[in-house]
VEXDREN-2710 file (C-alpha; in Angstrom, 1 decimal):
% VEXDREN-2710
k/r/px/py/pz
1/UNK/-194.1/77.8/76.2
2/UNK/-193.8/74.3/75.8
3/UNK/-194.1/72.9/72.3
4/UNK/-196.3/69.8/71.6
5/UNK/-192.8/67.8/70.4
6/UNK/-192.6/67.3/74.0
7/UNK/-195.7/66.3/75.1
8/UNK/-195.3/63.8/72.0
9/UNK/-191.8/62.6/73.3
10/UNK/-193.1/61.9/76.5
11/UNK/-195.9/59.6/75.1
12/UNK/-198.9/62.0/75.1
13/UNK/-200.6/63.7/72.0
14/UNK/-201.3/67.2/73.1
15/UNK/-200.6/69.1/76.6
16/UNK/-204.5/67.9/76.5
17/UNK/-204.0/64.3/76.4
18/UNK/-201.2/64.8/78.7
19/UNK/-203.6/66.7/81.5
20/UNK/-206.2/64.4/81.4
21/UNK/-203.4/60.8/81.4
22/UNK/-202.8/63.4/85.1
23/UNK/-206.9/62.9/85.9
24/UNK/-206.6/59.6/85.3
25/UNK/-203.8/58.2/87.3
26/UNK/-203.9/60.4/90.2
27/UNK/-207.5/60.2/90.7
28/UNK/-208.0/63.8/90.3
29/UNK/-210.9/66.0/88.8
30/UNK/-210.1/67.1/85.8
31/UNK/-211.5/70.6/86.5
32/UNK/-208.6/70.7/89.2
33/UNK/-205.8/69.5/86.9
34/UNK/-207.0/72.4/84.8
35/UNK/-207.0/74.9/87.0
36/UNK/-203.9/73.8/88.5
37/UNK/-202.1/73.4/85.3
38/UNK/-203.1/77.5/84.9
39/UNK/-202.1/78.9/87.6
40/UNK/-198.2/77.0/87.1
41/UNK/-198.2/77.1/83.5
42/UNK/-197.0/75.0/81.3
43/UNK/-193.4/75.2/81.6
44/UNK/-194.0/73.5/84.9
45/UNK/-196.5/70.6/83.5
46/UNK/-193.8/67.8/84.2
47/UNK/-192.4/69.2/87.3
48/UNK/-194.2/71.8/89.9
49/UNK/-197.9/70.1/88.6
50/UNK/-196.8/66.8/89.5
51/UNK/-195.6/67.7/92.5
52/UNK/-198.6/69.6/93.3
53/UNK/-201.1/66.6/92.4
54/UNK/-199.1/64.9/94.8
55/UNK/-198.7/66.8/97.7
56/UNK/-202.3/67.7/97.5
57/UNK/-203.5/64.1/97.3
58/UNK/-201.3/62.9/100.5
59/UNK/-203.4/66.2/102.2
60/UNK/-206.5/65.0/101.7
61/UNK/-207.0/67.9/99.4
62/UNK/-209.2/65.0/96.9
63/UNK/-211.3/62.7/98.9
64/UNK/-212.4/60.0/97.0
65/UNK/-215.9/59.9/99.3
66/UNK/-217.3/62.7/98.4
67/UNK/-218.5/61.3/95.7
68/UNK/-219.8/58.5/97.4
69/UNK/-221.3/60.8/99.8
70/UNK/-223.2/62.7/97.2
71/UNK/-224.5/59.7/95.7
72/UNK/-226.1/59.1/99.1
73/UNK/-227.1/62.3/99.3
74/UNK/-229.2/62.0/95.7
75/UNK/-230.5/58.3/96.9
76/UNK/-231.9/60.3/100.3
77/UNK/-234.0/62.5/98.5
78/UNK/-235.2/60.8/96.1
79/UNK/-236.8/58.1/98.3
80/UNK/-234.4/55.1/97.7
END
């Protein structure tokens, strides 16, 4: 387990602050940094998540239409 003295030393708060600085500047859900941060643990938070926020944005994995597309979706059926 990684101890919050490292998440501090990196320039983050908490492994919380640190995950959601990841949201941020990658564009990601947060829900997905979550999950993804679970499955890899946290001895991999600077290492094997990154990589994997990275490999999964260059496949398309997070499209940043859908929510665009939704909107239009909401604006449809509501008459606008």
């Amino acid at each position: 387990m990684i101890s919050v003295e490292v998440y501090q030393e990196n320039g983050y708060d908490s492994r919380e602050d640190y995950l959601n600085s990841l949201s941020e500047d990658y564009g990601v859900p947060i829900d997905a940094v979550y999950a993804l941060a679970d499955v890899l643990g946290p001895d991999e938070d600077f290492d094997g998540l990154v990589s994997n926020l990275q490999d999964a944005l260059c496949g398309g994995w997070f499209d940043e239409t859908e929510e665009d597309d939704d909107d239009d979706e909401d604006a449809d059926e509501t008459g606008s």
